[in-house]
PDB file of N, CA, C, O and CB in Angstrom:
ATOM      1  N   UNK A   1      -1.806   8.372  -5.933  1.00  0.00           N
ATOM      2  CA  UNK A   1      -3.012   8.114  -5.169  1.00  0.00           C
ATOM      3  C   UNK A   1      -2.766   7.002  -4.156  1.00  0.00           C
ATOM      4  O   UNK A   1      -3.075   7.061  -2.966  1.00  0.00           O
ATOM      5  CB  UNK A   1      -4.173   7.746  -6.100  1.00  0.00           C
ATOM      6  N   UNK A   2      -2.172   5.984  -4.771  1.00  0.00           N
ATOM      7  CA  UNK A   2      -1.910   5.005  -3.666  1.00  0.00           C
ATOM      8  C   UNK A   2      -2.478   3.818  -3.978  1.00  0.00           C
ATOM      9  O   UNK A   2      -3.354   3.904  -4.838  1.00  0.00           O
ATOM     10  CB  UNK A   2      -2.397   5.409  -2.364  1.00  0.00           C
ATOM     11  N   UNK A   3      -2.185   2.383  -3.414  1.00  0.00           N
ATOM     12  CA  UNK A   3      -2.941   1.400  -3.341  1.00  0.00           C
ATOM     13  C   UNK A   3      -4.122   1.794  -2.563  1.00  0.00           C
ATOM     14  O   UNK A   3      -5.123   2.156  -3.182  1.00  0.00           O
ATOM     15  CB  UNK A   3      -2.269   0.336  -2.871  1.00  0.00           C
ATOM     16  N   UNK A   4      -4.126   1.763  -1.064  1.00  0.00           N
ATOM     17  CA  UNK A   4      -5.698   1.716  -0.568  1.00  0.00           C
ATOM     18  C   UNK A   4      -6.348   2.634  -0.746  1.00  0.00           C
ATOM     19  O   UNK A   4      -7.420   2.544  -0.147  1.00  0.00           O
ATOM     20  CB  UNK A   4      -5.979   1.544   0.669  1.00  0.00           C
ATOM     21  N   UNK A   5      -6.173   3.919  -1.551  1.00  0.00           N
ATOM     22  CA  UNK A   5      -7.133   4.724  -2.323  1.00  0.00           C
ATOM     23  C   UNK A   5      -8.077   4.283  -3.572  1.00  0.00           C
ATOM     24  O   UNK A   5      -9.250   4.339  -3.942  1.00  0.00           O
ATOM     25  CB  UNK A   5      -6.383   5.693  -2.776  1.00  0.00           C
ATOM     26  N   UNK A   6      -6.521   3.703  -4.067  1.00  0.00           N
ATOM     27  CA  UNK A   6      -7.373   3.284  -5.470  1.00  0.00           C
ATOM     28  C   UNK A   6      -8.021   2.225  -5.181  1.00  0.00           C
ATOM     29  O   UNK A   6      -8.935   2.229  -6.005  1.00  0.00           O
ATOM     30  CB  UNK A   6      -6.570   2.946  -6.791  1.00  0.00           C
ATOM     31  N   UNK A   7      -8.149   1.207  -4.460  1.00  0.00           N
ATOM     32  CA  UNK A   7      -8.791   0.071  -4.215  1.00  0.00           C
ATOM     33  C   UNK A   7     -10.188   0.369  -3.667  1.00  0.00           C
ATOM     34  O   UNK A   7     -11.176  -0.322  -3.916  1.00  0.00           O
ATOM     35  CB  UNK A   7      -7.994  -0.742  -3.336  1.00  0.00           C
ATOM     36  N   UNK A   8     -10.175   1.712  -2.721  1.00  0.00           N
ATOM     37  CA  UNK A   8     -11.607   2.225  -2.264  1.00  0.00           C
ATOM     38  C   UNK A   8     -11.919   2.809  -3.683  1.00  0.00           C
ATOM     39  O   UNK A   8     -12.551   1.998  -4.360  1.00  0.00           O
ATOM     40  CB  UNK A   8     -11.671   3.466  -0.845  1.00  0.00           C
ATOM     41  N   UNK A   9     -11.720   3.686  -4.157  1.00  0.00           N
ATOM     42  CA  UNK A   9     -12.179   3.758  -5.238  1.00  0.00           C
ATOM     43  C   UNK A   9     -13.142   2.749  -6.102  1.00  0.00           C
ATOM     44  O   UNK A   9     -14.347   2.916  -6.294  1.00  0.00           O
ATOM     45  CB  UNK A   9     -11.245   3.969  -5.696  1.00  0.00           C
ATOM     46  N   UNK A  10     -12.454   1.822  -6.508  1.00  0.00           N
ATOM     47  CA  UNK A  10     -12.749   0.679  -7.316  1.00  0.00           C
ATOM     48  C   UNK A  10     -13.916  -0.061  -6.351  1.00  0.00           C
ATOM     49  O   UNK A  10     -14.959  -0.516  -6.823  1.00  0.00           O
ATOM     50  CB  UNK A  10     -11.294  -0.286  -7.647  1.00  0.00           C
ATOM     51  N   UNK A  11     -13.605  -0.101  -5.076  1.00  0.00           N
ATOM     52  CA  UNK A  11     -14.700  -1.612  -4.402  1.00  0.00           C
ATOM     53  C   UNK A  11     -16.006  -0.299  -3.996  1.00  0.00           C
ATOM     54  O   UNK A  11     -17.106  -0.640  -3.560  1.00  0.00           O
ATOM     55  CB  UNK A  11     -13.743  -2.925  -2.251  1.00  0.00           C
ATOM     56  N   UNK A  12     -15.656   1.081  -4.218  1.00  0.00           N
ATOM     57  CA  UNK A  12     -17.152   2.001  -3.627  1.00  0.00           C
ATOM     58  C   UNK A  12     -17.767   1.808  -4.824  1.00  0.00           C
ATOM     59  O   UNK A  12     -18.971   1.552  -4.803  1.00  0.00           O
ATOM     60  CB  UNK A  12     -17.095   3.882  -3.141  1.00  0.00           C
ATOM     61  N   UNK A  13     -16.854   1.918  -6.479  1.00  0.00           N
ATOM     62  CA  UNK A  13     -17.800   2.293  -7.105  1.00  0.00           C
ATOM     63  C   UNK A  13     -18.971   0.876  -7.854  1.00  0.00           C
ATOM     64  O   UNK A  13     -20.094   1.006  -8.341  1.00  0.00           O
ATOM     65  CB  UNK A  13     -17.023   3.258  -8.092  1.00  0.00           C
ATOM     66  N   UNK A  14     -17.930  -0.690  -7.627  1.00  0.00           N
ATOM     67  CA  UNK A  14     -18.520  -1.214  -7.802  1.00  0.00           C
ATOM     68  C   UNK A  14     -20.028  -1.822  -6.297  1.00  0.00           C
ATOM     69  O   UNK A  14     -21.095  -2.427  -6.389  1.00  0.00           O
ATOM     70  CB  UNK A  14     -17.519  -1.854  -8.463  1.00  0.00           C
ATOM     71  N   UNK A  15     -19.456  -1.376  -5.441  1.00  0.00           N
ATOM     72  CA  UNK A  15     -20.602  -1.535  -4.724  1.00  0.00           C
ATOM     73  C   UNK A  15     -22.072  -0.669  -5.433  1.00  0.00           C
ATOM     74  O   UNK A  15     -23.232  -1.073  -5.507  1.00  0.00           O
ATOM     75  CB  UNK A  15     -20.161  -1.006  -3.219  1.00  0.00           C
ATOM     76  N   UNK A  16     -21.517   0.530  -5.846  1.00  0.00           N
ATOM     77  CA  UNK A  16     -22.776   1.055  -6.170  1.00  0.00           C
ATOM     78  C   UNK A  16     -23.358   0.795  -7.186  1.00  0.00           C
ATOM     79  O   UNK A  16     -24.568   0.637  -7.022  1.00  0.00           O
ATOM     80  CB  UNK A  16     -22.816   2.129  -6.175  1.00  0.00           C
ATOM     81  N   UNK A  17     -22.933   0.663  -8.365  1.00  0.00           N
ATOM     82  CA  UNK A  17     -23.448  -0.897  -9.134  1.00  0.00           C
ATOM     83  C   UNK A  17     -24.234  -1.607  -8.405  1.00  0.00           C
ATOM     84  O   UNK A  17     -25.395  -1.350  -8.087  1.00  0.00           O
ATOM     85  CB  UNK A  17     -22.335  -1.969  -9.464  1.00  0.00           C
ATOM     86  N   UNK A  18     -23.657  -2.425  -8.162  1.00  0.00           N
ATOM     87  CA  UNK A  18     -24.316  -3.697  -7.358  1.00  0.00           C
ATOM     88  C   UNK A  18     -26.114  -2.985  -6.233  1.00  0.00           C
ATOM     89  O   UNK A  18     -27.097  -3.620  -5.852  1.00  0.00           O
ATOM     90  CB  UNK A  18     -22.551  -4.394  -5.903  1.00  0.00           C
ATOM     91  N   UNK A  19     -25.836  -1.832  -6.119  1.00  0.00           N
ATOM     92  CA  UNK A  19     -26.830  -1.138  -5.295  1.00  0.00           C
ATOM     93  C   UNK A  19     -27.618  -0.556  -5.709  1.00  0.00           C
ATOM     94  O   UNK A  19     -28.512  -0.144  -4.970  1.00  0.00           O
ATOM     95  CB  UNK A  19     -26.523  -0.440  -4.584  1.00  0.00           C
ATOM     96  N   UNK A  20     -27.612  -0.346  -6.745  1.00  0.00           N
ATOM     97  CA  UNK A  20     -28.759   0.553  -8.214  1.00  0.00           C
ATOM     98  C   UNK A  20     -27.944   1.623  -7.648  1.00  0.00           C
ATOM     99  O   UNK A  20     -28.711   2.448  -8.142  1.00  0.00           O
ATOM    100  CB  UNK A  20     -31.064   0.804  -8.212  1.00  0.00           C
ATOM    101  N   UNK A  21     -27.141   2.304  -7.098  1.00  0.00           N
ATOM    102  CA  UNK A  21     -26.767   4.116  -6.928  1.00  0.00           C
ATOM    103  C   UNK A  21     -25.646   4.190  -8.171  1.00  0.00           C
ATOM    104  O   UNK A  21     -25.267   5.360  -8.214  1.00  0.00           O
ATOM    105  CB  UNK A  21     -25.842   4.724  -4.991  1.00  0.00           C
ATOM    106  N   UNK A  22     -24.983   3.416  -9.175  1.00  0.00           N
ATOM    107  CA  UNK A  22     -24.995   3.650 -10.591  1.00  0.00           C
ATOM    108  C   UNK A  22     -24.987   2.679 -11.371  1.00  0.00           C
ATOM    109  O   UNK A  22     -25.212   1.524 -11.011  1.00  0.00           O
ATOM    110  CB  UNK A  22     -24.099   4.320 -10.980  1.00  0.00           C
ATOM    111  N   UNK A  23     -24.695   3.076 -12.679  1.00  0.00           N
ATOM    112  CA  UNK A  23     -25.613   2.118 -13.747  1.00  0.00           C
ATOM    113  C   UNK A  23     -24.673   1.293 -13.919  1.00  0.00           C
ATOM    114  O   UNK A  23     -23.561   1.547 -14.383  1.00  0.00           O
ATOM    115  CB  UNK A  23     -26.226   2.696 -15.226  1.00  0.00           C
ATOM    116  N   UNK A  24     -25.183   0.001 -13.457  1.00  0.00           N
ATOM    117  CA  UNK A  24     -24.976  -1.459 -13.465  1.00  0.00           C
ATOM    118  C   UNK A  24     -24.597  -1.823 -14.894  1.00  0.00           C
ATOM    119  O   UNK A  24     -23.855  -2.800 -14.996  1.00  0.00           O
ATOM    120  CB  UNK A  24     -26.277  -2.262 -12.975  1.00  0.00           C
ATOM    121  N   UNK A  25     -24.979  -1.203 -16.037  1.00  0.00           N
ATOM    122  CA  UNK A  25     -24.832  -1.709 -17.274  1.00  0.00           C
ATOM    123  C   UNK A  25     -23.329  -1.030 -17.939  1.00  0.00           C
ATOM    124  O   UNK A  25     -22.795  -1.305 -19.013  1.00  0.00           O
ATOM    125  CB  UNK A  25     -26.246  -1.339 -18.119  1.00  0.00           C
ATOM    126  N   UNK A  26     -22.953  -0.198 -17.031  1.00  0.00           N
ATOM    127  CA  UNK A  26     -21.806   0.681 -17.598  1.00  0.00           C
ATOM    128  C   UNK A  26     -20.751   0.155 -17.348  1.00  0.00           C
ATOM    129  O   UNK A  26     -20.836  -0.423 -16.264  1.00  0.00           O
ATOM    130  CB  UNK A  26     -21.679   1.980 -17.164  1.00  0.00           C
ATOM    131  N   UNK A  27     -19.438   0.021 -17.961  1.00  0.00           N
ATOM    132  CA  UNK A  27     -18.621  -0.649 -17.171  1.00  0.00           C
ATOM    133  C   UNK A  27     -17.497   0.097 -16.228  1.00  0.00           C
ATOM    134  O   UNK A  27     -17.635   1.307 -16.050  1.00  0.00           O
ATOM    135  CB  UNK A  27     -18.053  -1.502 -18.027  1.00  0.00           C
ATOM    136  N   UNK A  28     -16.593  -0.461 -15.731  1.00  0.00           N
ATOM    137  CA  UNK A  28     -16.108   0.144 -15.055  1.00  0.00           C
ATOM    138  C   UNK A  28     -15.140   0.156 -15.807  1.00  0.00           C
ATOM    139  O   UNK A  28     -14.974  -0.603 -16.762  1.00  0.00           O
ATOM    140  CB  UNK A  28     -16.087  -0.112 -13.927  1.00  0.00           C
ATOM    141  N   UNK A  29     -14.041   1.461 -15.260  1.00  0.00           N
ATOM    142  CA  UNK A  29     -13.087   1.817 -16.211  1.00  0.00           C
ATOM    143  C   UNK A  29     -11.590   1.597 -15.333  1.00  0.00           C
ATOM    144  O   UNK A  29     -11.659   1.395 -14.121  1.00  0.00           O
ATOM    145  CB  UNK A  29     -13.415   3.455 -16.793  1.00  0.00           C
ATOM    146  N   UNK A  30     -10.207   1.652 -16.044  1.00  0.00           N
ATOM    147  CA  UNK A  30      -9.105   1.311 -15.767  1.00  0.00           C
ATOM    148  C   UNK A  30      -8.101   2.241 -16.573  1.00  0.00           C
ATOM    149  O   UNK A  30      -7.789   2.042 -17.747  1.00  0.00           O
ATOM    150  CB  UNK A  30      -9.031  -0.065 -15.971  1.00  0.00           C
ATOM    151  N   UNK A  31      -7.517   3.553 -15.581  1.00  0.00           N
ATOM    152  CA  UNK A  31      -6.902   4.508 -16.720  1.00  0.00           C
ATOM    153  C   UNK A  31      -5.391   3.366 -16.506  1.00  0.00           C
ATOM    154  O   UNK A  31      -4.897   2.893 -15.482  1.00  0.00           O
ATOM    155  CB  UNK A  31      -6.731   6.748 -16.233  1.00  0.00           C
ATOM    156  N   UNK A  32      -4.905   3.195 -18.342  1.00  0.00           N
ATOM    157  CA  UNK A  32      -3.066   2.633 -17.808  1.00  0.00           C
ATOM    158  C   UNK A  32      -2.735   3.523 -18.678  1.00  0.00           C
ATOM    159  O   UNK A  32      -2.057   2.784 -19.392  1.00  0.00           O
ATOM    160  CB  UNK A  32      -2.209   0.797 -18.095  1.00  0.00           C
ATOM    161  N   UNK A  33      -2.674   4.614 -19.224  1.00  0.00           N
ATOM    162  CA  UNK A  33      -1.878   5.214 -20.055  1.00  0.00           C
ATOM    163  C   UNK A  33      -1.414   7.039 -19.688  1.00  0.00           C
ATOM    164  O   UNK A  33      -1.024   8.003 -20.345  1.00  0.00           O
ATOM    165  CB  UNK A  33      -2.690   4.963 -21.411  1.00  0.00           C
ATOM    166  N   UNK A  34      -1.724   6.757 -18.335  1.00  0.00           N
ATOM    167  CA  UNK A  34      -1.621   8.533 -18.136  1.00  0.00           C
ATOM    168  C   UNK A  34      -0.018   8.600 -17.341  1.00  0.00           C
ATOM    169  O   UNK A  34       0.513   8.012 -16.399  1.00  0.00           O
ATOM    170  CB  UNK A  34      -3.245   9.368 -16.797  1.00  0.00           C
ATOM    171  N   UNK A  35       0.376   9.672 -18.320  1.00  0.00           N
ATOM    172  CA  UNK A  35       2.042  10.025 -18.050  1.00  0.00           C
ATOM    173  C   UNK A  35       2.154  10.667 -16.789  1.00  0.00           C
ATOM    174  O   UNK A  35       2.911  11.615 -16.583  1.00  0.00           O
ATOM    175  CB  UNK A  35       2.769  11.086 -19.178  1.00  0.00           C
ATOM    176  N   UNK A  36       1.484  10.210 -16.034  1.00  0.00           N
ATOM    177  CA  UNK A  36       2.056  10.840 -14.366  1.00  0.00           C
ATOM    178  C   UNK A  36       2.283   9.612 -13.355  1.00  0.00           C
ATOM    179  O   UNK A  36       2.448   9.671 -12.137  1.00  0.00           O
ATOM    180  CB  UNK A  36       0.694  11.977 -13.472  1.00  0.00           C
ATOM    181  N   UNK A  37       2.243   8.372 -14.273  1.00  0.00           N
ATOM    182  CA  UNK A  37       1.728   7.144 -13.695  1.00  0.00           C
ATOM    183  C   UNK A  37       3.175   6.404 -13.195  1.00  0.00           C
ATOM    184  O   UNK A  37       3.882   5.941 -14.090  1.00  0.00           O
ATOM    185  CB  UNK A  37       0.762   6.210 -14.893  1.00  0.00           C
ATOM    186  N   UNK A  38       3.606   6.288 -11.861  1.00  0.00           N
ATOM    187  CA  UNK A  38       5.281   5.963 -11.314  1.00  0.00           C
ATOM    188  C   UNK A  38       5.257   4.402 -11.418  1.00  0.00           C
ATOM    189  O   UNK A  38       4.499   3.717 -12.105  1.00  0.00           O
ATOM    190  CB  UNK A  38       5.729   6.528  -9.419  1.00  0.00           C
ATOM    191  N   UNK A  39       6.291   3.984 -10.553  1.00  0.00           N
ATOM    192  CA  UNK A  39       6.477   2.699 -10.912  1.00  0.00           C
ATOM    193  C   UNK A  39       5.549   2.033  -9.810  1.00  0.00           C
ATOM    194  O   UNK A  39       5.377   0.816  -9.873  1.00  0.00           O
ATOM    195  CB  UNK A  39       8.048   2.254 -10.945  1.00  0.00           C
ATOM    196  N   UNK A  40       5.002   2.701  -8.899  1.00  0.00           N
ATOM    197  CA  UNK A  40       3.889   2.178  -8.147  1.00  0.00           C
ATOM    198  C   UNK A  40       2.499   1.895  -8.477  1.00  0.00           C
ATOM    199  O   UNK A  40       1.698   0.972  -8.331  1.00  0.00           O
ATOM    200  CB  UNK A  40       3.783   2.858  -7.301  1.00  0.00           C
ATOM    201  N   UNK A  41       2.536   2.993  -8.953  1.00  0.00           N
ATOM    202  CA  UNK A  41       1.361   2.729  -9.894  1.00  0.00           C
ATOM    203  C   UNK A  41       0.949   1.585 -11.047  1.00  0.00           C
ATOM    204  O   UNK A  41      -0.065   0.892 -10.959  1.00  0.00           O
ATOM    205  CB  UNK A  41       1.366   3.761 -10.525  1.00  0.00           C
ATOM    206  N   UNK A  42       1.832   1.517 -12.048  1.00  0.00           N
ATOM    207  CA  UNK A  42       2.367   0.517 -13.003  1.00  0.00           C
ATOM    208  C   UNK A  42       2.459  -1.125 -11.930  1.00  0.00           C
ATOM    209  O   UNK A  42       2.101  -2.247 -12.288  1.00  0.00           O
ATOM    210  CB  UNK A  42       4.160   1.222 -13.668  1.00  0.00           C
ATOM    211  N   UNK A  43       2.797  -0.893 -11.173  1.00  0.00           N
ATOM    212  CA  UNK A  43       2.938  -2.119 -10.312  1.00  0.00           C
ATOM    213  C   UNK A  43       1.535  -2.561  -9.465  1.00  0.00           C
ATOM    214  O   UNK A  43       1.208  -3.664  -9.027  1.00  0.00           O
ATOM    215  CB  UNK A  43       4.161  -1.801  -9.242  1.00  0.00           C
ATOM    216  N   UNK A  44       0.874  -1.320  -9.417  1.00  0.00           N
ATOM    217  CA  UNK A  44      -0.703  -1.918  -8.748  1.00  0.00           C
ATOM    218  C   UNK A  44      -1.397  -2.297 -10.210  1.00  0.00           C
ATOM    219  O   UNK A  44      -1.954  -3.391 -10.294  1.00  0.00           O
ATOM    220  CB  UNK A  44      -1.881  -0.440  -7.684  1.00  0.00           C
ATOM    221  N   UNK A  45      -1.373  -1.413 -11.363  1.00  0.00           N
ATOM    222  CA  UNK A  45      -2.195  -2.146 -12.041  1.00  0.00           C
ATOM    223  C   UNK A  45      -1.937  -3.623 -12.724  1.00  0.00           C
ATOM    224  O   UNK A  45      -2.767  -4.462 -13.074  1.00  0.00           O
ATOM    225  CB  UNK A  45      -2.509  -1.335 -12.873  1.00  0.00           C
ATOM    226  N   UNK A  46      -0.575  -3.647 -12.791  1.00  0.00           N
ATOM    227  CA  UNK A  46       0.066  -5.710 -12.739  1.00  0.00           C
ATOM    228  C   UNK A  46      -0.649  -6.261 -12.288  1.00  0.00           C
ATOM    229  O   UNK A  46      -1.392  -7.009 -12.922  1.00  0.00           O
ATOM    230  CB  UNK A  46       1.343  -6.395 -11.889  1.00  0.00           C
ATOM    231  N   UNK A  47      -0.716  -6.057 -10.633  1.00  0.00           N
ATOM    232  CA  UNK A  47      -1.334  -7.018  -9.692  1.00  0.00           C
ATOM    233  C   UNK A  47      -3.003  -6.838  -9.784  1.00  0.00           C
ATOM    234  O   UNK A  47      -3.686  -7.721  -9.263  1.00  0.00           O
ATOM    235  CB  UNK A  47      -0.736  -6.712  -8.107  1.00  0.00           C
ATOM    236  N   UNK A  48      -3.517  -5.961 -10.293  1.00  0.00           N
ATOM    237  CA  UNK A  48      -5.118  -5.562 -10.247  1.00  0.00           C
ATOM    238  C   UNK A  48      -5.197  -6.591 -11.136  1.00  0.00           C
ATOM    239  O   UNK A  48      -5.634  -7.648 -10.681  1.00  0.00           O
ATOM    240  CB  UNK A  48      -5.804  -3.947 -10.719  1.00  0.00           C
ATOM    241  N   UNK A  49      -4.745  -6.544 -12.826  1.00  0.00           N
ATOM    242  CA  UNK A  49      -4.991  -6.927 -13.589  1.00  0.00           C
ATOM    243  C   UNK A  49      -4.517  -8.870 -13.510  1.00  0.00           C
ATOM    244  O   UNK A  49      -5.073  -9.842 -14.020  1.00  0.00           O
ATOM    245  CB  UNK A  49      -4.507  -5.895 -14.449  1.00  0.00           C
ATOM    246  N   UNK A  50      -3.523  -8.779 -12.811  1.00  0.00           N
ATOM    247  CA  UNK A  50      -3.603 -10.401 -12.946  1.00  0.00           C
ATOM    248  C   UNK A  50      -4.620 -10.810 -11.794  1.00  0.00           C
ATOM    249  O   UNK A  50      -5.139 -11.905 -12.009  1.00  0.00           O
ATOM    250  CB  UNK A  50      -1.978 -11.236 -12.704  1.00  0.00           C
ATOM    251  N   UNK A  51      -4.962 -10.280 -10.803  1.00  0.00           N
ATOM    252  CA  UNK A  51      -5.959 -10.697 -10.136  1.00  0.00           C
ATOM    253  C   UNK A  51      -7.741 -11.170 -10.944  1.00  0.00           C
ATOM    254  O   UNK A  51      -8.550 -12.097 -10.991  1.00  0.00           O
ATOM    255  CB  UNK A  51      -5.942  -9.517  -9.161  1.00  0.00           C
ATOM    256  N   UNK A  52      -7.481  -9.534 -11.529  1.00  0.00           N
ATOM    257  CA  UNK A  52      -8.649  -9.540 -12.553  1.00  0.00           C
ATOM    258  C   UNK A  52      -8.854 -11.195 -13.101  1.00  0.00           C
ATOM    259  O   UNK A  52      -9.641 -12.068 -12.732  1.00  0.00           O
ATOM    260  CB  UNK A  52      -8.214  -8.398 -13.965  1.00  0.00           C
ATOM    261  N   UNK A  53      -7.917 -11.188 -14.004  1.00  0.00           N
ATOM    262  CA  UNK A  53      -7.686 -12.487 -14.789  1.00  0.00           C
ATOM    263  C   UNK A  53      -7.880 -14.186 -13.946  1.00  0.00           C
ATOM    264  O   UNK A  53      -8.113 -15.293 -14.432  1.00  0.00           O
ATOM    265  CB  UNK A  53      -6.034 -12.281 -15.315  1.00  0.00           C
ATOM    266  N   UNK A  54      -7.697 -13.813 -12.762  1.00  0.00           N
ATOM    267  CA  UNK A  54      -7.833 -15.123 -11.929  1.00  0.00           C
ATOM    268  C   UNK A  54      -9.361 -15.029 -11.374  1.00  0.00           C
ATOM    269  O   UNK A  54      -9.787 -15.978 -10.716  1.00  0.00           O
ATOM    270  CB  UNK A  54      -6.614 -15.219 -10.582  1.00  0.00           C
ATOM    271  N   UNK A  55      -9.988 -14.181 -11.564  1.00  0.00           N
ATOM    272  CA  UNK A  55     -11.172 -13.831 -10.829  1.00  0.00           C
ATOM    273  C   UNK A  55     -11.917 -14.453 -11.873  1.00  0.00           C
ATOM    274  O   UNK A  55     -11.783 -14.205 -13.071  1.00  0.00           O
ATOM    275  CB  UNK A  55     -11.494 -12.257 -10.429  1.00  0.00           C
ATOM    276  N   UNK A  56     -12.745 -15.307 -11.345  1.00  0.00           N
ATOM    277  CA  UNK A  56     -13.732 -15.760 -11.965  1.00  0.00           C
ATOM    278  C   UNK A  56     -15.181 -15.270 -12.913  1.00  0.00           C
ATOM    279  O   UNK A  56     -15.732 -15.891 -13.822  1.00  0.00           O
ATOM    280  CB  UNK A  56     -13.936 -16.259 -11.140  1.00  0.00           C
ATOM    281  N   UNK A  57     -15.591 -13.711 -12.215  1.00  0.00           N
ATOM    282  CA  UNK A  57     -16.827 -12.927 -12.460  1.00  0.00           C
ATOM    283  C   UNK A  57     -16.509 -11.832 -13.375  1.00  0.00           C
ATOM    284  O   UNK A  57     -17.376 -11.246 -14.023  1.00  0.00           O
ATOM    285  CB  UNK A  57     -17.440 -12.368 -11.171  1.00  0.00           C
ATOM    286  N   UNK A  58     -14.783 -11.454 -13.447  1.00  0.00           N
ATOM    287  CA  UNK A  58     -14.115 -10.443 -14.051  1.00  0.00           C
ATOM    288  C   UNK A  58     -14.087 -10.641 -15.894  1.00  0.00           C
ATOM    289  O   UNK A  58     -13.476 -11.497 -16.535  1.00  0.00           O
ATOM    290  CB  UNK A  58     -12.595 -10.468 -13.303  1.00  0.00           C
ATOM    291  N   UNK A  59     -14.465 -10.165 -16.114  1.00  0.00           N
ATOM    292  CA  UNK A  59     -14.475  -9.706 -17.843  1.00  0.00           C
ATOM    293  C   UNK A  59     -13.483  -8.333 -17.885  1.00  0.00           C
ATOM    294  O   UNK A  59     -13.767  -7.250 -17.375  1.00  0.00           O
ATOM    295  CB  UNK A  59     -16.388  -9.188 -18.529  1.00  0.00           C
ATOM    296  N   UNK A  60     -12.066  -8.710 -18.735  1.00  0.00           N
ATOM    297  CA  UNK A  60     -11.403  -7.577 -19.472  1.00  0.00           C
ATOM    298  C   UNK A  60     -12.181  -7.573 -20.631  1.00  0.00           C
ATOM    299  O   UNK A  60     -12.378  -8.566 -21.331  1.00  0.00           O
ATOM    300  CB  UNK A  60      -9.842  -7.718 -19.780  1.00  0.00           C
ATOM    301  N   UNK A  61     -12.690  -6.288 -20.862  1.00  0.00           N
ATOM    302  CA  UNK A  61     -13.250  -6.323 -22.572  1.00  0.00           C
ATOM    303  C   UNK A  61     -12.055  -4.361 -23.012  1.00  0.00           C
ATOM    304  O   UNK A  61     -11.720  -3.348 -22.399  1.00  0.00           O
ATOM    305  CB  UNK A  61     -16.180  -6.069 -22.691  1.00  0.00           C
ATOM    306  N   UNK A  62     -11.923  -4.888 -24.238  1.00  0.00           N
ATOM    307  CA  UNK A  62     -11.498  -3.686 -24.871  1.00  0.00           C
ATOM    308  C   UNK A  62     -12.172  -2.363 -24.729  1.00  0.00           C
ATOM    309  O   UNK A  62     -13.129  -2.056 -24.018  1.00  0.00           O
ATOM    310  CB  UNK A  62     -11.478  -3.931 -26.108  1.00  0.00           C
ATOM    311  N   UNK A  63     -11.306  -1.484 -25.751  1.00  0.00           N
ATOM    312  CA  UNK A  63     -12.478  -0.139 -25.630  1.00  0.00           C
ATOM    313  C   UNK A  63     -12.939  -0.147 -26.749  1.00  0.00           C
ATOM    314  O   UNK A  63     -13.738   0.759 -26.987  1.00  0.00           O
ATOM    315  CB  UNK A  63     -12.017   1.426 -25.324  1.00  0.00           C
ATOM    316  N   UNK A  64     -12.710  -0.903 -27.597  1.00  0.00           N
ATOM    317  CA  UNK A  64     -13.875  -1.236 -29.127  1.00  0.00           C
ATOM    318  C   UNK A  64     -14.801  -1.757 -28.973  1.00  0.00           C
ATOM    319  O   UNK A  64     -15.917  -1.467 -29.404  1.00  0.00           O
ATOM    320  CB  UNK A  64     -13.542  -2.074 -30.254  1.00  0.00           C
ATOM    321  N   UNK A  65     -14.400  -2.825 -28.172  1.00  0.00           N
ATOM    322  CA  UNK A  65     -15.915  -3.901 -27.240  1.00  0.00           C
ATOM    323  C   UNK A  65     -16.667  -2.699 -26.899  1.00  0.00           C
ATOM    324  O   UNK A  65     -17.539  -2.187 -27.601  1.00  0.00           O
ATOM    325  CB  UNK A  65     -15.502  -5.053 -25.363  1.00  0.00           C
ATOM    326  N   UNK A  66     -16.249  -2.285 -25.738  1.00  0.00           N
ATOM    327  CA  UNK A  66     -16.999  -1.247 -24.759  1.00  0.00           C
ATOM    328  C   UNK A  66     -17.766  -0.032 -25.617  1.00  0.00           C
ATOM    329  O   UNK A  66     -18.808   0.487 -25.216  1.00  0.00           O
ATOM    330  CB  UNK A  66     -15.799  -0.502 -23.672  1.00  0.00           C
ATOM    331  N   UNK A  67     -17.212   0.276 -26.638  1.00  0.00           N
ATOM    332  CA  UNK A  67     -17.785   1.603 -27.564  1.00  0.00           C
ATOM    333  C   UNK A  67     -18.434   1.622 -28.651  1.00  0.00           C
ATOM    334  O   UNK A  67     -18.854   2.589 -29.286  1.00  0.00           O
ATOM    335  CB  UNK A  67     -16.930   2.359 -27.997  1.00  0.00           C
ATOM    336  N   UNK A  68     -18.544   0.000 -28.957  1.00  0.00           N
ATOM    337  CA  UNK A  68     -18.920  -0.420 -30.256  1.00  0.00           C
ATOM    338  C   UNK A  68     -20.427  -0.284 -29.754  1.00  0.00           C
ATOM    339  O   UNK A  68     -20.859  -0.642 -28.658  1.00  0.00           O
ATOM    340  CB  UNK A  68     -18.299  -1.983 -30.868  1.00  0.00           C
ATOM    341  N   UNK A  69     -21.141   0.320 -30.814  1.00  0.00           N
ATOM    342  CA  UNK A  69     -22.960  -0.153 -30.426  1.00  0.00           C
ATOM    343  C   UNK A  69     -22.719  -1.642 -31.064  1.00  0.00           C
ATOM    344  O   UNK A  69     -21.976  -2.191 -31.877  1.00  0.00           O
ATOM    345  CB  UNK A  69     -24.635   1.006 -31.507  1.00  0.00           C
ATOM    346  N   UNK A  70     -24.069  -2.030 -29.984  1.00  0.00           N
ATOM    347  CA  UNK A  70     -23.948  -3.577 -31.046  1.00  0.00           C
ATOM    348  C   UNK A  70     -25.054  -3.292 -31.638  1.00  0.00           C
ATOM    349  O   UNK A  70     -25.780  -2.320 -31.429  1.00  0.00           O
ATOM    350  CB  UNK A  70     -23.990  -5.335 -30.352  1.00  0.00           C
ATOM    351  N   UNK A  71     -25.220  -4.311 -32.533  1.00  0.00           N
ATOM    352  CA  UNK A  71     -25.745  -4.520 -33.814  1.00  0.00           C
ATOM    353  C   UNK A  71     -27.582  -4.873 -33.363  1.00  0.00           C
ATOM    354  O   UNK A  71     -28.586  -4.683 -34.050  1.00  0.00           O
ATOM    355  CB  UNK A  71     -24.731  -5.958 -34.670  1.00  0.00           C
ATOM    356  N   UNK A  72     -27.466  -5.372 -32.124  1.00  0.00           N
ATOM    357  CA  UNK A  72     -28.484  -5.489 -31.782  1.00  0.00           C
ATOM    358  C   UNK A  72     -29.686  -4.903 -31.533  1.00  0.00           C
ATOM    359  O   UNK A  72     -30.622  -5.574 -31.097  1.00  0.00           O
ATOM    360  CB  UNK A  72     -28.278  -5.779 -31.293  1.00  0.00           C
TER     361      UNK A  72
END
């Protein structure tokens, strides 16, 4: 797909979040485990993910986090 695909990807869908056009409460997702994935790929999600991590507003949560009902 590419870097500036996947990056539109990622900044359309969180714009629409941010816009009520989808649900703000859902999170956004990050495929790293699909076997078609080259060393370019593997190398954008490095840099996504340490960016992530320096970003101040960014929450990594698991997919147990994410799937667990809470208790609440």
């Amino acid at each position: 797909m590419g870097t500036e695909r996947a990056l539109q990807l990622l900044t359309d869908h969180l714009e629409a979040r941010r816009t009520g056009q989808a649900d703000a409460k859902e999170p956004t997702g990050l495929l790293t485990h699909h076997l078609r994935h080259d060393e370019e790929a593997w190398t954008f999600i490095d840099q996504l993910l340490a960016f992530g991590a320096r970003h101040p507003v960014v929450r990594w949560r698991s997919a147990a986090e994410i799937f667990t009902p809470s208790s609440a």
